[in-house]
C-alpha positions in Angstrom: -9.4 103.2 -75.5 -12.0 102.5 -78.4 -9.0 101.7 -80.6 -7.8 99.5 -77.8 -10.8 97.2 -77.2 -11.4 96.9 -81.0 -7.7 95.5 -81.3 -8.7 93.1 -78.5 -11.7 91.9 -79.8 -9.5 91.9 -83.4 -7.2 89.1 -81.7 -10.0 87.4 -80.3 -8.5 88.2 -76.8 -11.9 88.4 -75.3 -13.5 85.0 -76.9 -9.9 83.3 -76.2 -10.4 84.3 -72.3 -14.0 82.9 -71.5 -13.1 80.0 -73.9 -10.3 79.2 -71.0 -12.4 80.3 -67.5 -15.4 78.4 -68.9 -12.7 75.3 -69.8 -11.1 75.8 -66.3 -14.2 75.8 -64.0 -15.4 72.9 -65.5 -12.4 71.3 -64.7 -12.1 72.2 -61.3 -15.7 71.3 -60.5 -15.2 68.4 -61.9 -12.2 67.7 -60.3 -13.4 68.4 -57.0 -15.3 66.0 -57.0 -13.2 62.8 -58.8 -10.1 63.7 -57.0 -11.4 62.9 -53.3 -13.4 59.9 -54.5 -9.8 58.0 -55.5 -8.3 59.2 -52.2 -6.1 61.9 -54.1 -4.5 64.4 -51.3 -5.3 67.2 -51.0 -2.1 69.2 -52.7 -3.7 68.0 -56.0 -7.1 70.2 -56.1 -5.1 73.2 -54.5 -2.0 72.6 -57.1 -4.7 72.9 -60.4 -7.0 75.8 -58.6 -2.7 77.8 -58.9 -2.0 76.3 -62.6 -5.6 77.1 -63.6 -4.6 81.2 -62.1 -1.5 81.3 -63.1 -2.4 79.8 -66.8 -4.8 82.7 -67.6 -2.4 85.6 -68.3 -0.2 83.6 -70.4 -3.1 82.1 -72.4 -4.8 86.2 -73.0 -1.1 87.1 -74.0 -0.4 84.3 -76.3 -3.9 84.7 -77.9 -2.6 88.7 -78.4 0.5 87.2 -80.1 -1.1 84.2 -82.0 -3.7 83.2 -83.6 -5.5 79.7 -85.0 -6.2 80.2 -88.5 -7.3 77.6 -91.2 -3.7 77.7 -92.1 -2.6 76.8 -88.5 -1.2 79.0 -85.9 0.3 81.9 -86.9 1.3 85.4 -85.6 -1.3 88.3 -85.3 -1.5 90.3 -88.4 -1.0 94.6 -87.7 -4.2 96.3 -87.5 -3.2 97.7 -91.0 -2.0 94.1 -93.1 -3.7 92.0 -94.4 -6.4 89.8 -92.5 -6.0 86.1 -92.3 -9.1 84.5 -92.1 -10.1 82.8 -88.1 -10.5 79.2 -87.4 -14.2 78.5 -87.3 -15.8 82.0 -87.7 -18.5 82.6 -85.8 -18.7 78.4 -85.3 -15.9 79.4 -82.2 -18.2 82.0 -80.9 -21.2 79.2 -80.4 -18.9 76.9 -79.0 -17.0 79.4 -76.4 -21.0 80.6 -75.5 -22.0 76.5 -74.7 -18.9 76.1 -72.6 -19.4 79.1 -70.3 -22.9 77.8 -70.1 -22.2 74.3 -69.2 -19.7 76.1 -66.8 -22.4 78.0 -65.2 -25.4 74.7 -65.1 -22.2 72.8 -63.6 -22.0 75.4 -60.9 -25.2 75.8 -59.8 -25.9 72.4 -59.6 -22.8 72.0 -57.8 -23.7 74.5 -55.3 -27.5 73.5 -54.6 -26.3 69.5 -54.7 -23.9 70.5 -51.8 -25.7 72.6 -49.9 -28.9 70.1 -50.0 -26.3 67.3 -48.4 -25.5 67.6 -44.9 -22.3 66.2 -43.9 -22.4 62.0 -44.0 -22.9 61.5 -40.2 -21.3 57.7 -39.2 -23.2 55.4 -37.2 -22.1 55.5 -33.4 -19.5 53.0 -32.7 -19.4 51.2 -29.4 -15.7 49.6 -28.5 -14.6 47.6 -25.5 -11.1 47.7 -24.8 -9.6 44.6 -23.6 -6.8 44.1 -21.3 -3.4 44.1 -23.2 -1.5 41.4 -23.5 1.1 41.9 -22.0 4.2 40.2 -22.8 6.5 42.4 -21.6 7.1 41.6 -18.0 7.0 44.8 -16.8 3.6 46.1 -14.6 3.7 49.1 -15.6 1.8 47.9 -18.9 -0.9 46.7 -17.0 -4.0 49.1 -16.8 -1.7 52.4 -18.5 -1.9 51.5 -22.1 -5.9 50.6 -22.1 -6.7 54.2 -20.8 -4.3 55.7 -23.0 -5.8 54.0 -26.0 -9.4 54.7 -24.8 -8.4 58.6 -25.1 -7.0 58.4 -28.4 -9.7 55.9 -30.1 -12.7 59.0 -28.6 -10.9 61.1 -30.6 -13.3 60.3 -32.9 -16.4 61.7 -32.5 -18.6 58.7 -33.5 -16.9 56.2 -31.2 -18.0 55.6 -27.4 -15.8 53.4 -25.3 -17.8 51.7 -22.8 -16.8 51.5 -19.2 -14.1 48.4 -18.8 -15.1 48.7 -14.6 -18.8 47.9 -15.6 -17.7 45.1 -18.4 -14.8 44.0 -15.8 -17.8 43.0 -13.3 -20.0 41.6 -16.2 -17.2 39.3 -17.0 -17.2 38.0 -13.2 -21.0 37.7 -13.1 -21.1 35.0 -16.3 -17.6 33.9 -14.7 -15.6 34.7 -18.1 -12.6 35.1 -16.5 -11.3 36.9 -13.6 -9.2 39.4 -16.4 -11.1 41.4 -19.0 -8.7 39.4 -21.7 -10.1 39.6 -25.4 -12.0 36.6 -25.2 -14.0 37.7 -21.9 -14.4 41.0 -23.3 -15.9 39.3 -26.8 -18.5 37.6 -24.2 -19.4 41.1 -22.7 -19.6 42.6 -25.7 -21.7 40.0 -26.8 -23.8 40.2 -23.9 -24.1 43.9 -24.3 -24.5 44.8 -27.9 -20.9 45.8 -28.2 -20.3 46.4 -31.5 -16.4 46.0 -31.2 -13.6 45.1 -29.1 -10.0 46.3 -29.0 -7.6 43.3 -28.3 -3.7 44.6 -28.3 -0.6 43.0 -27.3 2.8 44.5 -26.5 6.1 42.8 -26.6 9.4 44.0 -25.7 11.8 43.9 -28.5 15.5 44.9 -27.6 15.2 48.6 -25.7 12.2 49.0 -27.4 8.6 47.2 -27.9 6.1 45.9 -30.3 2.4 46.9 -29.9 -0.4 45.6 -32.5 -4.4 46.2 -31.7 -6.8 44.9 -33.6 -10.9 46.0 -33.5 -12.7 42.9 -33.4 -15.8 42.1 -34.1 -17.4 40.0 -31.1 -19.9 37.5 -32.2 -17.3 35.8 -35.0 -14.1 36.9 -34.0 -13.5 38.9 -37.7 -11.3 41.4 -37.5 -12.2 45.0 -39.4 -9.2 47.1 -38.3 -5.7 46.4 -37.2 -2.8 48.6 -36.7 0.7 48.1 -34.7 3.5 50.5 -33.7 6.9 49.9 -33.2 8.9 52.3 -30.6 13.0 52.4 -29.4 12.4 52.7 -25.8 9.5 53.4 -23.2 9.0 57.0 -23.3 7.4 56.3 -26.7 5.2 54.2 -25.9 2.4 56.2 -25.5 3.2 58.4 -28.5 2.7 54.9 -30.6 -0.4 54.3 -28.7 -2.0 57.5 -30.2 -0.7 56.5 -33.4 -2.2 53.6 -33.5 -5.4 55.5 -32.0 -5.3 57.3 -34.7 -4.7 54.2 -37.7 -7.5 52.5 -36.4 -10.0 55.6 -36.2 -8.9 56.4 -40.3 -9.9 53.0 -40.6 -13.2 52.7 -39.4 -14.3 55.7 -41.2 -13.0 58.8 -39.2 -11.7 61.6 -41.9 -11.2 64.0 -39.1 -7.3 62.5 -38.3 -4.8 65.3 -38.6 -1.7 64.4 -40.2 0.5 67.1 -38.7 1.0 66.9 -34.6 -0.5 69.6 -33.7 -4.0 68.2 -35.3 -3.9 65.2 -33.0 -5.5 64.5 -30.3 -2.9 63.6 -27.2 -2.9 61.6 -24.4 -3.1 64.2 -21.2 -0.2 61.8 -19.2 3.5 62.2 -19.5 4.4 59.2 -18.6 3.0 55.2 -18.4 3.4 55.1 -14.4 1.5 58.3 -13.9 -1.6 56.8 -16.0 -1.1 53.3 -14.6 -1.4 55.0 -10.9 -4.8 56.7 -12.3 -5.9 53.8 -13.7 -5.2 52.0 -10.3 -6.9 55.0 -8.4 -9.7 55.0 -10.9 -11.0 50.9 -9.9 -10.9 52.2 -6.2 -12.8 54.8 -6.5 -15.8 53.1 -8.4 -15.5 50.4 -5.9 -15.8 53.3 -3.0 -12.4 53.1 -1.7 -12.0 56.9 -1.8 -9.0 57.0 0.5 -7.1 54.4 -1.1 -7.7 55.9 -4.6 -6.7 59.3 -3.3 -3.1 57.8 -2.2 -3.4 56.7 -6.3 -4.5 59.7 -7.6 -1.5 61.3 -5.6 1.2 59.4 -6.5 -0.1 59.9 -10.4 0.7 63.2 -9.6 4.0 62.3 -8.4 4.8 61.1 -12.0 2.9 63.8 -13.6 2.3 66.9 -12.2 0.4 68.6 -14.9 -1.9 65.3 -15.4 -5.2 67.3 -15.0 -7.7 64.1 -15.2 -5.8 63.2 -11.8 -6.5 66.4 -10.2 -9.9 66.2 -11.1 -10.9 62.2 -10.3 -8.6 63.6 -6.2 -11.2 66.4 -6.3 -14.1 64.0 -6.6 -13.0 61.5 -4.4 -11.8 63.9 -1.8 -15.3 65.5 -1.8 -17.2 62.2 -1.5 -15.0 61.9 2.0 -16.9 65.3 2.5 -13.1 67.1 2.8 -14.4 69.7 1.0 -11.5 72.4 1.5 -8.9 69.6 -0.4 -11.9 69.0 -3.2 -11.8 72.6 -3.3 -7.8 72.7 -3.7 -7.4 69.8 -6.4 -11.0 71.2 -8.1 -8.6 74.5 -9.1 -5.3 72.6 -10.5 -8.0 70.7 -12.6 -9.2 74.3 -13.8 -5.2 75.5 -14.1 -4.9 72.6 -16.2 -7.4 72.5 -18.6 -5.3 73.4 -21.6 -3.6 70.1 -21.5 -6.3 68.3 -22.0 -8.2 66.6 -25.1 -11.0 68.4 -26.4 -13.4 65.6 -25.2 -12.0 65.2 -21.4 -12.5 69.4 -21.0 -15.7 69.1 -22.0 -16.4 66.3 -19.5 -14.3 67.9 -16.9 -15.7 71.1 -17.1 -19.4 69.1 -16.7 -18.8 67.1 -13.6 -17.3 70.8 -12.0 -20.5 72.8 -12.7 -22.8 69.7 -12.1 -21.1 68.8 -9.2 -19.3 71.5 -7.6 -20.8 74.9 -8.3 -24.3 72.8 -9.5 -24.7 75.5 -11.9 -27.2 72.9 -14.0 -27.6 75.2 -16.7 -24.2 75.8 -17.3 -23.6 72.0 -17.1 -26.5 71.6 -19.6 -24.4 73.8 -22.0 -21.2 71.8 -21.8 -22.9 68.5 -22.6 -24.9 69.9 -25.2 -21.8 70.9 -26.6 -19.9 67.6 -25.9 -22.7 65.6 -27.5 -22.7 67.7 -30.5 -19.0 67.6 -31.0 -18.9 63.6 -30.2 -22.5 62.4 -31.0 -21.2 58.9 -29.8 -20.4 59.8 -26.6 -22.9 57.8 -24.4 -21.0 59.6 -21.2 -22.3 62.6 -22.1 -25.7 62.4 -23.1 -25.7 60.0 -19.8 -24.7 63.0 -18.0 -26.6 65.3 -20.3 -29.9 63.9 -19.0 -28.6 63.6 -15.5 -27.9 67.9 -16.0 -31.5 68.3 -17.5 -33.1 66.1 -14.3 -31.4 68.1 -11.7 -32.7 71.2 -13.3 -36.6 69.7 -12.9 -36.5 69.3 -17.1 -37.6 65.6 -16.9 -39.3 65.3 -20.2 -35.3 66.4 -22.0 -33.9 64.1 -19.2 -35.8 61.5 -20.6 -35.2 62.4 -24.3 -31.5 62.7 -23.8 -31.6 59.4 -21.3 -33.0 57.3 -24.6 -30.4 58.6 -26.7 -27.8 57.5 -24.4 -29.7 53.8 -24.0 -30.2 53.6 -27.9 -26.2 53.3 -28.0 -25.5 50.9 -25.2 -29.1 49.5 -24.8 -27.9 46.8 -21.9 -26.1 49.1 -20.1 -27.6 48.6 -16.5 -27.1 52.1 -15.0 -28.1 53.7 -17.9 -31.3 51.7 -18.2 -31.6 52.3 -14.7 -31.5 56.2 -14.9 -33.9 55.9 -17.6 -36.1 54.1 -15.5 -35.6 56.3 -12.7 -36.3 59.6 -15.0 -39.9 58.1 -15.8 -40.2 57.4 -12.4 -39.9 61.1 -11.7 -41.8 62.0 -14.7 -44.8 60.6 -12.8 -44.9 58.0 -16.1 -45.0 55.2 -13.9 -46.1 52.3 -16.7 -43.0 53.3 -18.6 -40.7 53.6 -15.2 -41.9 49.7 -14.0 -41.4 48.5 -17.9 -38.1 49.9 -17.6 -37.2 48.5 -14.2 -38.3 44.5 -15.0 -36.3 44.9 -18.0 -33.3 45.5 -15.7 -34.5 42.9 -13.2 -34.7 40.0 -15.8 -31.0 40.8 -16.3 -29.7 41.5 -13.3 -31.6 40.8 -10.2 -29.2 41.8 -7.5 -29.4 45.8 -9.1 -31.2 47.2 -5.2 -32.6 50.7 -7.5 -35.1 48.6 -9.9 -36.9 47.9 -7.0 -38.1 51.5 -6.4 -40.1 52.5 -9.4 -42.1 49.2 -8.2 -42.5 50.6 -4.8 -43.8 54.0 -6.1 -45.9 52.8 -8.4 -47.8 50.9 -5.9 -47.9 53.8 -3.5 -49.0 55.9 -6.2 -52.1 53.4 -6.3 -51.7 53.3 -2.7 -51.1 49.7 -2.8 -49.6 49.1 0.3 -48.4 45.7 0.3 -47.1 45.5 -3.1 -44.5 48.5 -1.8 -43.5 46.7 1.5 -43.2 43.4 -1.0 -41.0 45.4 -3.4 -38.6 47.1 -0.9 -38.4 43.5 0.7 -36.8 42.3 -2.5 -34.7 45.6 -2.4 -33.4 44.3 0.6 -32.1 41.3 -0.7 -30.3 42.5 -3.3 -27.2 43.1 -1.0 -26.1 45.6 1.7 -27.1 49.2 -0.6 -30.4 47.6 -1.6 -30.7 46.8 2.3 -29.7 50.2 3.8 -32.8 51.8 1.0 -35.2 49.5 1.8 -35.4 49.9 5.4 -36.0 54.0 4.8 -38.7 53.0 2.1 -40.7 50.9 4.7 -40.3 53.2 7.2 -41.7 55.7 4.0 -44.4 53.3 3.5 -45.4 53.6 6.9 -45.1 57.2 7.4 -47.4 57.2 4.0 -50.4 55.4 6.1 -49.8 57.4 9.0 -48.4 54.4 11.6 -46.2 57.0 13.1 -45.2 54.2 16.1 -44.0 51.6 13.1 -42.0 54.3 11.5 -40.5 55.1 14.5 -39.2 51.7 15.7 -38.1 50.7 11.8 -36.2 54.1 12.2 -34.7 53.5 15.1 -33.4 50.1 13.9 -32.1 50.8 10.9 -30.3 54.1 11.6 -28.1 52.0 14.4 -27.3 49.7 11.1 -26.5 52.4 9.7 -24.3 53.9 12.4 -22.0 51.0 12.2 -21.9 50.9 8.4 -20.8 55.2 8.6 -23.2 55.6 5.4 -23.0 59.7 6.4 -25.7 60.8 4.2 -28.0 57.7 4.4 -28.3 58.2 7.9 -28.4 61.7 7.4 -32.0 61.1 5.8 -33.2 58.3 8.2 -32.2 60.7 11.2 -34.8 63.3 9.4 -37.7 60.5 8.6 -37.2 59.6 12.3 -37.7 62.9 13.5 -40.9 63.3 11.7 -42.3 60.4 13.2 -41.2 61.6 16.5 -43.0 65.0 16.0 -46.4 63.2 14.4 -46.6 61.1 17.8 -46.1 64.3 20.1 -42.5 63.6 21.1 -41.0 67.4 20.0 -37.9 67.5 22.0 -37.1 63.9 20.6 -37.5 65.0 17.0 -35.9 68.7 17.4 -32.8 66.8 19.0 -32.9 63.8 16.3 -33.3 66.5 13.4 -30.2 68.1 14.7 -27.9 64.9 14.9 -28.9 64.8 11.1 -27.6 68.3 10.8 -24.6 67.7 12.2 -23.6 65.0 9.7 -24.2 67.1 6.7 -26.0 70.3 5.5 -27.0 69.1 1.9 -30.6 70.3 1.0 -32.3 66.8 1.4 -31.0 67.2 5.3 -31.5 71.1 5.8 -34.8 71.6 4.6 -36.9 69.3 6.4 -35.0 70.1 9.3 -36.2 73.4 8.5 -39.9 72.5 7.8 -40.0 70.6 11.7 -38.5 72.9 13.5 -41.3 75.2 11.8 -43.7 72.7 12.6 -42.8 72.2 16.5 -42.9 75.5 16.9 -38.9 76.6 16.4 -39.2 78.4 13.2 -36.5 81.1 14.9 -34.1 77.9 14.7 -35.2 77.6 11.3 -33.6 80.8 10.0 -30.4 80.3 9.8 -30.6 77.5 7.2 -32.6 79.6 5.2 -29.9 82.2 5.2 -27.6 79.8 4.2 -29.4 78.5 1.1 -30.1 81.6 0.2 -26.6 82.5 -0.3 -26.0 79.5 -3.1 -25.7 79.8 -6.3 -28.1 77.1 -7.2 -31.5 79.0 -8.2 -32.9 75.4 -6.1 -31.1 75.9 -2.9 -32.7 79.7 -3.0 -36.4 78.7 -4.1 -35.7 76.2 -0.9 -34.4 79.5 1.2 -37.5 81.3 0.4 -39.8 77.9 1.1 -38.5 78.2 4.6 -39.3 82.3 5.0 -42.5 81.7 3.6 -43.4 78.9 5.7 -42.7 81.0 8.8 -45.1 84.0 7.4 -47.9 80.9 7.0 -47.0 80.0 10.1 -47.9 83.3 11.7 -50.9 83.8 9.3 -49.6 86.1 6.9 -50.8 84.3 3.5 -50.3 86.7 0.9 -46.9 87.6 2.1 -46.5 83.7 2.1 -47.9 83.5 -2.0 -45.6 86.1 -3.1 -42.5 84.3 -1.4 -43.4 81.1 -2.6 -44.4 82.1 -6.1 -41.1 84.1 -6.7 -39.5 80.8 -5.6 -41.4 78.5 -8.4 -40.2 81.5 -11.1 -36.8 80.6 -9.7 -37.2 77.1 -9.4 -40.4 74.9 -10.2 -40.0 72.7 -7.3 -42.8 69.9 -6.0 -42.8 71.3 -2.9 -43.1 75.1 -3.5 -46.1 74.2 -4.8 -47.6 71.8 -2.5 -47.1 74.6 -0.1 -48.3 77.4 -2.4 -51.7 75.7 -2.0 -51.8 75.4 1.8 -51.3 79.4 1.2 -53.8 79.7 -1.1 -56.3 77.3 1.4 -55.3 78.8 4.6 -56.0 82.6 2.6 -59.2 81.4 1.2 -58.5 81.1 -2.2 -60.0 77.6 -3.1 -59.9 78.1 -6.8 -55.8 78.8 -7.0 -55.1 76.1 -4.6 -57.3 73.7 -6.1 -54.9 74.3 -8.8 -51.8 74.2 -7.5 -52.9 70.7 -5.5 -54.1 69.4 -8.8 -51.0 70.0 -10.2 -49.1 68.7 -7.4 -51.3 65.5 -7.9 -50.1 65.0 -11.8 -46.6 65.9 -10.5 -46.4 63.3 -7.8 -43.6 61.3 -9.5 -41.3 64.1 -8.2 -42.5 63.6 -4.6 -41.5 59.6 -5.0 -37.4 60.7 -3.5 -38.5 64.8 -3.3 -34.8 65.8 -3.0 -33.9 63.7 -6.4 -31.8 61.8 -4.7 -33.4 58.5 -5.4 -34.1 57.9 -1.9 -38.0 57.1 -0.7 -39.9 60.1 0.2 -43.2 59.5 -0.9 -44.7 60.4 2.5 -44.5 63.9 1.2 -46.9 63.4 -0.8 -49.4 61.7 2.1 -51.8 64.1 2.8 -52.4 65.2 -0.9 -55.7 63.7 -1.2 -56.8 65.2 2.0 -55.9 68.8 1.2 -56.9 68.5 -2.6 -60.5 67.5 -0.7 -60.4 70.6 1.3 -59.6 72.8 -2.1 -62.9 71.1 -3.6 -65.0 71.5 -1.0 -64.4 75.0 -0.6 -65.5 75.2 -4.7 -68.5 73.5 -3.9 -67.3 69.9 -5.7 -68.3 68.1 -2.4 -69.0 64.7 -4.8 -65.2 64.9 -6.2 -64.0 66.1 -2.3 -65.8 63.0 -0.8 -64.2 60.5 -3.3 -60.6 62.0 -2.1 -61.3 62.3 1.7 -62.6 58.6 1.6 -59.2 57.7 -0.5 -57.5 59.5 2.2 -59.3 57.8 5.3 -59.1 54.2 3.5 -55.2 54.2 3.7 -54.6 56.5 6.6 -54.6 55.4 10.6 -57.4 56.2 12.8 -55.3 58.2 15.1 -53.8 60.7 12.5 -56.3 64.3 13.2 -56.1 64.8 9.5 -57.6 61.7 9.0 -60.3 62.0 11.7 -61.0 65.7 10.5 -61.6 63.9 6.6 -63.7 61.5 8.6 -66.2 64.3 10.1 -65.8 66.1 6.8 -67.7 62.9 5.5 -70.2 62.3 8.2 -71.4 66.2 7.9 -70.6 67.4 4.5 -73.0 70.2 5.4 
């Protein structure tokens, strides 16, 4: 073996080999880097990794054969003729040593220069797709080959589409034009901060048809991406939509475009009468005609019956129609059919079914995240992201997420609004109001601005200003109306005028009747059976409370139909709701089970049995309520210090009381007797100068007749 290894080193096999590694890395590292910046494929760097592998056995072999001399290249020598003097000497040795060190620096700074770089993130890229051209003649065009491009251009994860519904009624406002052609939809975009829109045309050609989109840019009409298709006949239309999906997303700067067809990203339909069916069924349903959009959604079906994104928009319509059994049925083909989907619409699916359906928030939380960090464009999701965080009581990441979603479409009105609405909650009422007027300077006839307005001067117990702002609620249309009677009635119920409440109650829930707004009335039915019970009337507001049952069971209906009938002395009645919440998945709907139960135990003077309930309950769900209660528990027991606490805390949480069900309708009357019982809790500590300032807060705002109000009044007259 000796022998061996001093023949290699002999033939200079050994300085021959790290003379070609150190050569070949450096030409690699180099390469991998110069080859991508000209746009070289990929088959290149993968072609000289193999040459540069298969190159090394031949070169040790041929340097065993041969060798360089001064005399040129010549055949080795046997160990026992003559030598022949090496090229360079020990010169070669010095330079094999600096090439295997540049090699090596090369490397490492390789290696640390792309680790230290994150992957180049693009800038989101808001698109408005405008209505084809269509000069085909055929309908079937018409609405199917928008949608079909809106899935293929989201493909990329940097691009958001914004809703054509939302920019379809934009148009109409600044009368544009009654279509969303591609010069209305420049003006929307325009008006909206859009930073593109897709104009295409298709044009029948023989059997077959010519389709060209170009992405636009709004303000000066330039155009920064343009792609066409041609196709033989109309079953290929929608494969040359994707393809030019796909043209225009290389173009704007997506690398992520797979070449072979099973990297693409595919539109879900089979055919272009199935998606222009869903597209049809899909302007219904936004403008509330559920039925209509179902007979859509089915005849969608008709054409394609493995289009999942029909399933699921039939699932969502059906259950707004409260036909929850054929929600429940099209809910579990959308499931079957998840696999032929796009990566983005699962995600999306899979979010509205645990938001919406199983309101497992935390699982929905986990499919946005992971929407939003697969497309960090998508304005949907983060949208629905905050919406997730907000229905799990997380306002502070409802709000964080809510900015991110109105940094990329900053005029977006519902967006805005939400954000608006999340401070609201928040209890940050300067940034809710801020929020709101910017929405109001833009579009005044948007009923939902009006309420941060309203709650901010409750929460000051401004009176007038509230009644003022739900008066301009009321104008702003037949929603804004239907709101703004229950917020006055609130308002009311707020100061204690029980009577006023009443009769506002009583005339707007016949409005209401007539309109066959199910959950709307639902609520009112509830308000008006608290007034009913504050002015002595119990059978009145036990039988009221139940006509509200009767409509639907949803939490903001079942639990303060549990609370009264606890209050007028039917707790038994009250049992069987509990039961039922209990049984729900939602950790909410069981914190609101074990509200009930411990309610009852307060009502029979069992306190600490009610403070354990009601504290396992905030563990399970930090709810407003739970602990408004938890302090009665801790002030009925005696324990002034803990519900001094929890009432104080309930004070710097009042944003939540402003709609206490989160369903942004007015329910700050929850919140009325605060003051009073936050009074109480100081007293008991001996803080009489902080308990008078709240009782005389209390009694400034509240009527004469309400006993908590006279009781705050004697409080005052003998602190003693």
């Amino acid at each position: 073996m000796r022998r061996f290894i001093r023949e290699l080193r002999r033939r200079e096999v050994f300085r021959t080999a790290g003379l070609y590694v150190g050569v070949s890395w450096i030409v690699i590292e180099v390469a991998s880097v110069l080859l991508p910046t000209f746009g070289a494929p990929d088959w290149m760097l993968r072609g000289l990794v193999i040459t540069t592998f298969v190159g090394f056995p031949i070169a040790v072999v041929l340097s065993w054969i041969y060798d360089v001399t001064e005399q040129g290249i010549v055949v080795q020598p046997d160990a026992d003729d003559e030598p022949v003097p090496p090229f360079g000497g020990r010169k070669t040795d010095f330079i094999v040593i600096g090439i295997l060190s540049v090699a090596l620096v090369l490397s490492l700074y390789m290696q640390i220069r792309g680790g230290a770089e994150a992957p180049a993130q693009l800038e989101p890229v808001s698109v408005l797709i405008a209505d084809f051209d269509n000069r085909t003649g055929d309908s079937v065009f018409d609405g199917s080959l928008e949608q079909a491009l809106q899935i293929g251009i989201e493909g990329a994860s940097f691009v958001t589409s914004y809703r054509r519904e939302a920019a379809e009624q934009i148009a109409k406002q600044i009368g544009a034009a009654s279509k969303l052609d591609a010069e209305a939809a420049r003006l929307v975009a325009v008006r909206e901060g859009i930073k593109l829109v897709l104009a295409g045309s298709i044009v029948a050609d023989g059997d077959g048809y010519d389709i060209e989109v170009r992405a636009v840019e709004p303000r000066n009409g330039e155009v920064v991406a343009e792609a066409d298709a041609a196709t033989g006949s109309k079953v290929q239309v929608l494969t040359a939509i994707e393809r030019i999906a796909n043209d225009l997303r290389e173009q704007l700067g997506d690398e992520s475009v797979g070449r072979d067809a099973a990297d693409a990203e595919t539109y879900t339909a089979r055919s272009l009468e199935a998606v222009r069916e869903y597209d049809l069924a899909q302007s219904l349903q936004q403008g509330g005609k559920l039925e209509e959009a179902i007979g859509h959604y089915r005849k969608a079906i008709e054409y394609d019956p493995v289009f999942g994104r029909a399933y699921s928009g039939w699932a969502i319509a059906a259950r707004g129609l409260g036909r929850m059994d054929e929600s429940a049925e099209a809910w579990e083909k959308t499931l079957e059919l998840l696999g032929s989907m796009t990566e983005r619409e699962q995600l999306r699916t899979l979010g509205i079914y645990y938001y919406g359906v199983t309101r497992n928030y935390q699982k929905a939380i986990e499919t946005y995240e992971a929407l939003v960090e697969k497309f960090p464009a998508d304005s949907v999701g983060f949208n629905n992201l905050a919406i997730s965080y907000f229905a799990a009581l997380d306002f502070s990441s409802a709000l964080r997420e809510g900015r991110t979603a109105l940094d990329i479409y900053p005029n977006d009105v519902l967006t805005r609004s939400n954000f608006a609405l999340y401070a609201m909650y928040a209890s940050d009422f300067d940034t809710a109001v801020a929020e709101a007027q910017k929405l109001i300077e833009r579009d005044e006839i948007y009923f939902k601005a009006w309420l941060p307005f309203a709650m901010n001067a409750l929460a000051s117990d401004d009176l007038d200003g509230a009644r003022e702002a739900y008066r301009k609620m009321a104008a702003a249309g037949d929603r804004g109306a239907s709101t703004a009677s229950l917020g006055l009635a609130d308002v009311e119920l707020y100061a204690g005028n029980f009577a006023a409440a009443r009769d506002q109650l009583a005339e707007a829930t016949a409005v209401d009747e007539q309109a066959g707004s199910v959950y709307v009335l639902a609520t009112k039915y509830l308000a008006l059976a608290e007034a009913q019970l504050a002015l002595g009337d119990r059978d009145a507001a036990l039988a009221t409370a139940t006509r509200g049952l009767a409509l639907t069971s949803a939490e903001a209906i079942s639990v303060p139909a549990a609370l009264l009938r606890i209050e007028a002395g039917a707790g038994e009645d009250a049992l069987p709701i509990a039961e039922r919440l209990a049984g729900e998945l939602q950790p909410q709907s069981r914190a609101y089970a074990s509200l009930i139960r411990a309610l009852r135990d307060l009502d029979a003077g069992r306190h600490l049995e009610a403070i354990d309930t009601l504290s396992a309950a905030i563990a399970r769900a930090d709810l407003w309520l739970l602990r408004f209660y938890r302090g009665r528990a801790y002030l009925d027991g005696g324990y002034f210090a803990e519900a001094l606490d929890e009432f104080q805390m309930a004070q710097r949480r009042r944003g939540e009381a402003t709609a206490v069900f989160l369903d942004d309708l007015p329910s700050f009357r929850y919140a009325a007797t605060l003051p009073y019982w936050l009074a109480r809790a100081e007293e008991g500590v001996g803080m009489t100068a902080d308990a008078a300032e709240h009782y005389r807060r209390f009694v400034a705002r509240r009527n004469a007749d309400d006993p908590l109000a006279a009781d705050a009044r004697e409080r005052l007259a003998s602190p003693d």
